[in-house]
N, CA, C and O of each residue as an XYZ file, in Angstrom:
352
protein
N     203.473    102.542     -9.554
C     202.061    102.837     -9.649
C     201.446    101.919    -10.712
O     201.981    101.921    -11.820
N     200.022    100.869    -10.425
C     199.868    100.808    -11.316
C     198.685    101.193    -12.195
O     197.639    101.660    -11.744
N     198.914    100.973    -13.412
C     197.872    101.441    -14.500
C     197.233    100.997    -15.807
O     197.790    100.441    -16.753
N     195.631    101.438    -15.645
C     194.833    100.597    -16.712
C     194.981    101.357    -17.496
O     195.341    102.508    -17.251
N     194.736    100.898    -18.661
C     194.270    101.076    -20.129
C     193.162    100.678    -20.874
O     193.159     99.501    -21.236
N     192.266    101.352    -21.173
C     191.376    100.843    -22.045
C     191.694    101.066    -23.578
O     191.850    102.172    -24.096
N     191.787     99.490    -24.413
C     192.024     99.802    -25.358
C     191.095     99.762    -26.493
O     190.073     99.079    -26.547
N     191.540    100.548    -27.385
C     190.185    100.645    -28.733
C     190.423     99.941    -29.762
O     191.615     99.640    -29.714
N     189.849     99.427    -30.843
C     189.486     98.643    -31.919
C     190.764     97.087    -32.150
O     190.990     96.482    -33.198
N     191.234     96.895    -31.080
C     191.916     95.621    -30.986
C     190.547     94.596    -30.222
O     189.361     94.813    -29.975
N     191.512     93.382    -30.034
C     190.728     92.230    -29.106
C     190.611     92.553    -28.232
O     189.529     92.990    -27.839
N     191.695     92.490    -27.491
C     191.926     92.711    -26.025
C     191.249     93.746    -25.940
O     190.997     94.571    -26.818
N     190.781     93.701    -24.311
C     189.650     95.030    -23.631
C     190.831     96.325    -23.012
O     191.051     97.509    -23.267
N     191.360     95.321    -22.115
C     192.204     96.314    -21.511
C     194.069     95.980    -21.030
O     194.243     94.827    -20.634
N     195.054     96.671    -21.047
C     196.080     96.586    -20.848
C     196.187     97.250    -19.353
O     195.720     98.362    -19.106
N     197.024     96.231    -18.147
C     197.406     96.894    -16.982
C     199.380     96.459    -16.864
O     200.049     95.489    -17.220
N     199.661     97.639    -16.249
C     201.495     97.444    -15.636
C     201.665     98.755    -14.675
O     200.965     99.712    -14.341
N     202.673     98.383    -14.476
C     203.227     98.807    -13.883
C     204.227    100.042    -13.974
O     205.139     99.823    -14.771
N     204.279    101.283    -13.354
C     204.880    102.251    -14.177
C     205.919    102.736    -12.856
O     205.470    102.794    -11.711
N     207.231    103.041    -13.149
C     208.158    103.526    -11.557
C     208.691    104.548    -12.936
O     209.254    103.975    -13.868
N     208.537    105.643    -12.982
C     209.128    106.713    -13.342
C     208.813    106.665    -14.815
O     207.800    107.138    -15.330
N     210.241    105.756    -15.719
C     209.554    105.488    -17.269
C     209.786    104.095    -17.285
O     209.674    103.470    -18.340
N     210.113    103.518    -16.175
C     210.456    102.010    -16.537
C     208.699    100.983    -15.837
O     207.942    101.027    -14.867
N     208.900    100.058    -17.349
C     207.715     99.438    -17.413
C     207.385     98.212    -17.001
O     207.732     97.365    -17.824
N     206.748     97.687    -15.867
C     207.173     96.256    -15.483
C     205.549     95.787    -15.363
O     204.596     96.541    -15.560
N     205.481     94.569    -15.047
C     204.055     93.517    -15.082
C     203.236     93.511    -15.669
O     202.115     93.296    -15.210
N     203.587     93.863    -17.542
C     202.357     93.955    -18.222
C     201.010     92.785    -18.123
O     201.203     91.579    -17.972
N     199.785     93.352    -18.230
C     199.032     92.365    -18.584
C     197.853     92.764    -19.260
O     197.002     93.579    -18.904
N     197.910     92.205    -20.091
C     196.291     92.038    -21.153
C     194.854     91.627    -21.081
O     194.750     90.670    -21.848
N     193.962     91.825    -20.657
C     192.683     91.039    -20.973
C     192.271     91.307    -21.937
O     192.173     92.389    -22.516
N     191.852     89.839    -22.313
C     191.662     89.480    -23.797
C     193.025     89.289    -24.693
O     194.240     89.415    -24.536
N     192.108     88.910    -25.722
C     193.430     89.094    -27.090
C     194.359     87.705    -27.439
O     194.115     86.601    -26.951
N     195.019     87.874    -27.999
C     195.554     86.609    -28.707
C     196.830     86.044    -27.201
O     197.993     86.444    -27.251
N     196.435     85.287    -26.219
C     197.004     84.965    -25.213
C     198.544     84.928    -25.076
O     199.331     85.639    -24.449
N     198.723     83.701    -25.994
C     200.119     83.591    -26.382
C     201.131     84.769    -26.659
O     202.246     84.890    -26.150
N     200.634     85.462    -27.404
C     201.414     86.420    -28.450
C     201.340     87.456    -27.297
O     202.415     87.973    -26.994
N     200.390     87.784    -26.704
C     200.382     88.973    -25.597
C     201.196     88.891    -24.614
O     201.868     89.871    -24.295
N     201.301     87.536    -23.860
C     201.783     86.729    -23.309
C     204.236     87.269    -23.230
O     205.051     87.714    -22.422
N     204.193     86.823    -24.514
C     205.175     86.958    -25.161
C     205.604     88.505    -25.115
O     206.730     88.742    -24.679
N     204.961     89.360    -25.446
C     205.111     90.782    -25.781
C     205.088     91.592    -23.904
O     205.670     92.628    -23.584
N     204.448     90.921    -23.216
C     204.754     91.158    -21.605
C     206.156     91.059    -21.412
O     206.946     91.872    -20.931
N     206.310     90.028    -21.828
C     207.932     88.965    -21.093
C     208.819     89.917    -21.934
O     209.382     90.646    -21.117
N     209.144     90.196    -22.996
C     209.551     90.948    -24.023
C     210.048     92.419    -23.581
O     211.203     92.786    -23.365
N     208.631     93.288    -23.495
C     208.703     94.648    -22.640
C     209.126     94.734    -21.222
O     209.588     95.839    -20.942
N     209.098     93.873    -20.243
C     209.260     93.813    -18.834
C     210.533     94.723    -18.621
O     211.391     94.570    -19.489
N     210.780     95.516    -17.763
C     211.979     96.352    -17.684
C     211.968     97.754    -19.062
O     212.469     98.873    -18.954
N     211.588     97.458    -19.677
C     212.278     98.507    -20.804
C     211.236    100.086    -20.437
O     210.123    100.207    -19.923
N     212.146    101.028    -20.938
C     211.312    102.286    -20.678
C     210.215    102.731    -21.851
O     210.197    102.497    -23.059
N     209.379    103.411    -21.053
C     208.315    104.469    -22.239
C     209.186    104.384    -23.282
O     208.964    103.367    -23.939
N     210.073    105.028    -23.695
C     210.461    105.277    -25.211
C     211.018    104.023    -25.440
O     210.415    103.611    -26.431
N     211.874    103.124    -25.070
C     212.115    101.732    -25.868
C     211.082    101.966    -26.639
O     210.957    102.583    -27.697
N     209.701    100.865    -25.351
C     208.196    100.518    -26.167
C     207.746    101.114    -27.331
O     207.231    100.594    -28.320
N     208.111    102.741    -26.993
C     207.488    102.594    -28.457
C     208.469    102.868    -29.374
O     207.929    103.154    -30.443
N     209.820    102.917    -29.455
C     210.688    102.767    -30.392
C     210.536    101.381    -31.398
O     210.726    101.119    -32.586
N     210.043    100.618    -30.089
C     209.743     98.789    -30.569
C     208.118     98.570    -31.284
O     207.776     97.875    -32.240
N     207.308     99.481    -30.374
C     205.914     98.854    -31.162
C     205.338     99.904    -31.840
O     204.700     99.627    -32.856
N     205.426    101.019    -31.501
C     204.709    102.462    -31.830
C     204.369    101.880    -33.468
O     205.154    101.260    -34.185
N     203.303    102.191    -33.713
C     202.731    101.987    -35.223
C     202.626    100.573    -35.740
O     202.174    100.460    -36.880
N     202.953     99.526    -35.121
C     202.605     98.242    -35.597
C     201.259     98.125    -35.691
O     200.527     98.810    -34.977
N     200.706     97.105    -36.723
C     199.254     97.347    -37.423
C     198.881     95.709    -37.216
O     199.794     94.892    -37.343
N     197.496     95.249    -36.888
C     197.223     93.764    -37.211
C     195.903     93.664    -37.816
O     194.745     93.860    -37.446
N     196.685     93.165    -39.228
C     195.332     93.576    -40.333
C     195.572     94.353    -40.884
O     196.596     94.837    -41.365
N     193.771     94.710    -40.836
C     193.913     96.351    -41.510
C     193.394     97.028    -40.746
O     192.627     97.912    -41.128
N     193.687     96.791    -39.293
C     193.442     97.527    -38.039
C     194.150     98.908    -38.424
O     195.029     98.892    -39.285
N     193.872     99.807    -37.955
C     194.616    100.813    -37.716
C     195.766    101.081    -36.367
O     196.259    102.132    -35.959
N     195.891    100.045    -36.026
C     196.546     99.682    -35.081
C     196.918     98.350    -34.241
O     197.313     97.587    -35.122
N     196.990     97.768    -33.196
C     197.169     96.440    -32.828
C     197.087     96.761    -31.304
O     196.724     97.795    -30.745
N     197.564     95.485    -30.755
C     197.518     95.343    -29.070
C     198.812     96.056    -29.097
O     198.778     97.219    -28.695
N     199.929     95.592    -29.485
C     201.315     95.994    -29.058
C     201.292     97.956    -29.129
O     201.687     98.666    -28.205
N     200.779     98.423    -30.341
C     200.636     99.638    -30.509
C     199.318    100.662    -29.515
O     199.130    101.876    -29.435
N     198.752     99.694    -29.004
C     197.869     99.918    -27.935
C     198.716    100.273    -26.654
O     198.495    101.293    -26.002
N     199.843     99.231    -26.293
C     200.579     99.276    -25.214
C     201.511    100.535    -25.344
O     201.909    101.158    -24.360
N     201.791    100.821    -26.504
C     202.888    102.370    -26.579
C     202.199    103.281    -26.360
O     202.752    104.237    -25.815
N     200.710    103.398    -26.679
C     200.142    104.691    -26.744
C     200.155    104.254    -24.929
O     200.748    104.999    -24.149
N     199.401    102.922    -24.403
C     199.106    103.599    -22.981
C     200.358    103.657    -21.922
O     200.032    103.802    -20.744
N     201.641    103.567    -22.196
C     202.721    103.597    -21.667
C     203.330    104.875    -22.080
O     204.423    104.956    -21.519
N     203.146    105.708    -22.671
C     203.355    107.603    -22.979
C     201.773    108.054    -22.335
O     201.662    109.244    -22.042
N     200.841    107.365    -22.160
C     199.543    108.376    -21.459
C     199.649    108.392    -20.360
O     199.196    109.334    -19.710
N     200.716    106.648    -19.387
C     200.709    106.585    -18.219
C     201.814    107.655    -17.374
O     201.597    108.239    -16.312
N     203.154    107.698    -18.290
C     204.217    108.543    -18.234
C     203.835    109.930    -18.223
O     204.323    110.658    -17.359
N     203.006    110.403    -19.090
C     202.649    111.791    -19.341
C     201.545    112.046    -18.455
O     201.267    113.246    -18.445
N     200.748    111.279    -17.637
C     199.832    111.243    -16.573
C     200.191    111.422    -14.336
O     199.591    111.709    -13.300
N     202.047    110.842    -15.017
C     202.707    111.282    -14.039
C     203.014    112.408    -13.424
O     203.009    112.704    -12.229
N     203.387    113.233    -14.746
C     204.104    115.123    -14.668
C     202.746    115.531    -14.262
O     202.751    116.008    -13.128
N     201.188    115.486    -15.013
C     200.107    115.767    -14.201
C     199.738    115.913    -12.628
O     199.292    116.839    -11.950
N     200.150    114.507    -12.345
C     199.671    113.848    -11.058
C     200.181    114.453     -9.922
O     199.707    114.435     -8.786
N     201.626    115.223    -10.498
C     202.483    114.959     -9.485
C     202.735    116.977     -9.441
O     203.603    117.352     -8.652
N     202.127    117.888    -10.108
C     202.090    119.470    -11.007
C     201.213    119.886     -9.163
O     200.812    121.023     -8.913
């Protein structure tokens, strides 16, 4: 299934992938630092909801209160936890 994200007080607008149960495949970003997002796709590809955020959960850029990567954990547990909903 796949699924958007709108994200808040980063660059990037929005995060989309791909979700088959908890495993996470075809991330993609609009907006945001290309390269580095770029990288953090190729990176996450395959790994489950909890890897991600074992790996990004709480990473900060700046004095953001958060980042793109920590954007992607929150919407990869909303997409997972949007499943048991979907499916109730």
């Amino acid at each position: 299934m796949e699924y958007t994200y709108k994200t808040k007080m980063v660059c990037s607008q929005e995060i989309t992938f791909d979700i088959d149960g908890d495993v996470i495949t075809n991330v993609r970003f609009l907006g945001g630092c290309n390269g580095n997002l770029k990288a953090v796709s190729k990176l996450v590809d395959g790994m489950t909801v909890e890897e991600i955020e074992a790996k990004l959960k709480g990473n900060l850029c700046g004095k953001r209160p958060t980042s793109c990567a920590d954007q992607l954990a929150i919407a990869v547990r909303e997409a997972y936890d949007s499943q048991g909903k979907d499916n109730a």
